[in-house]
N, C-alpha and C positions, 0 to 999 in steps of 0.2 A: 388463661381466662382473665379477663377485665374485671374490676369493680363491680360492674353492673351485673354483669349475669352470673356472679357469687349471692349478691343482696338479691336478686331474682329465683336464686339455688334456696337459697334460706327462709325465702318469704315461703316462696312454696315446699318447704319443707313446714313449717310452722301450720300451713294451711292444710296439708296432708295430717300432721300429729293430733291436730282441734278435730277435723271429720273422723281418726279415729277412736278421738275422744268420745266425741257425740256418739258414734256407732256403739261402744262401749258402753257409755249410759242408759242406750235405749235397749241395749240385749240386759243389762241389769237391770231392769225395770219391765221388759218383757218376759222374763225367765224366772220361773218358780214353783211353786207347786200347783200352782193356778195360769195356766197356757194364758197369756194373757199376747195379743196378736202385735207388730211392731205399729200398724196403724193406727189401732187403739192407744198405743203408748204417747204416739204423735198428734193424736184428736186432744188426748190429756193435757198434754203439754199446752195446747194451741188451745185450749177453752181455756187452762189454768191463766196462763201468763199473757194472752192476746187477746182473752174473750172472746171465742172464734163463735161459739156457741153451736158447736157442733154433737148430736144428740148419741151418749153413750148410757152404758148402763153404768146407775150409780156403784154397783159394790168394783167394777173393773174399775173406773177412776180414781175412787177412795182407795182402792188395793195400791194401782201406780202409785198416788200420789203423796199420798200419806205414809206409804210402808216401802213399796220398791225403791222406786226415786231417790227419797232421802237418802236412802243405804248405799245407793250407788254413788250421789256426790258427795258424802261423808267418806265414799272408800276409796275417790281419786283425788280427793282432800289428805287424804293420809300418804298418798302412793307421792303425792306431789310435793307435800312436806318433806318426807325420807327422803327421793331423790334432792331436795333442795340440802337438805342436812347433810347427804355425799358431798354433792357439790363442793360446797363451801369448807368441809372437813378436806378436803382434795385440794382447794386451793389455800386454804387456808396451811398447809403441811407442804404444799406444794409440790405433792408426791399423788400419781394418779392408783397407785395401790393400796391409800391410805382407806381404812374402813373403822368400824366401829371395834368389829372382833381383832382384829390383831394389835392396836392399839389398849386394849383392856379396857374399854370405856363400856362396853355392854356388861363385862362380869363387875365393873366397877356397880353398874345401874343395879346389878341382880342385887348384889351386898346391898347397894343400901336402902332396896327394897325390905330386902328380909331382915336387916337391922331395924329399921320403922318395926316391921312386925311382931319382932321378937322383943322390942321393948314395951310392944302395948302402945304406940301410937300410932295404927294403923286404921284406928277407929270412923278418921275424919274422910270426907271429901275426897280432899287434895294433900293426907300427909302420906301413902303411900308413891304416886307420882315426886312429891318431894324428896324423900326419899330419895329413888332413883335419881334423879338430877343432881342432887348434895353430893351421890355416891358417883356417878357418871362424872361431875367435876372435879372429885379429888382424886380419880385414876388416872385423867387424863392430864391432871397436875402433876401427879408424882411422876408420870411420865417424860412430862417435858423435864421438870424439874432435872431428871436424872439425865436426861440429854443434854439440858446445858452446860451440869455440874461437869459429863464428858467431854465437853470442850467440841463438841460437833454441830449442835443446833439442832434444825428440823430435820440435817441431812443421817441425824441419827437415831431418829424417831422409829424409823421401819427400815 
């Protein structure tokens, strides 16, 4: 294969993952307890963001647009954060079997979630997520720590 019809391979792979992105969105915003049709989801869309001014019933809009919607790109917002945190956790170890659980960094999160809690500062906002992250970065420190202290580096991480 050439150049060109690898970067031709990958366009249209990236063109293929977005329409099943969108497809994605619109059944999560279609689907719930309230049958709400994918056309109507799509009239939504097209009066919200293009002023199409196409005539729906207010409480299906306000359902899509205020309540489904949000929920679906708030949840490929997350889906696409974790895979970005794989990624980089992979390259960054430079081991494609590298994950959260076998490295201890999720039971590291657990601890110092429940340390925040069990000292009594779990009260705020943002000190539980701190927590975890405090605790997430000194598992994955004493981690390498002890990989390096082994004289092997990342090749002794996993």
């Amino acid at each position: 294969m050439n150049g060109l019809s690898v970067h031709l391979g990958r366009a249209g792979l990236a063109l293929a993952a977005l329409a099943l992105l969108l497809v994605a969105l619109m059944a999560g915003a279609a689907i719930g307890e309230t049958a709400i049709p994918f056309d109507v989801v799509a009239k939504t869309i097209a009066n919200r963001v293009f002023h199409a001014g196409y005539p729906l019933e207010p409480l299906d809009e306000g359902i899509v647009w205020s309540y489904r919607l949000s929920r679906a790109v708030v949840a490929a917002c997350c889906g696409a954060s974790l895979a970005l945190a794989g990624a980089v956790l992979q390259s960054l170890l430079r081991n494609p079997l590298a994950d959260p659980y076998i490295l201890g960094i999720s039971a590291g999160a657990s601890t110092g979630a429940v340390a925040v809690a069990l000292l009594g500062f779990g009260a705020g906002f943002l000190t539980m997520p701190a927590g975890a992250l405090i605790g997430a970065f000194v598992a994955f420190s004493l981690v390498s720590l002890l990989a390096v202290r082994a004289g092997h580096g990342n090749s002794a991480i996993i």
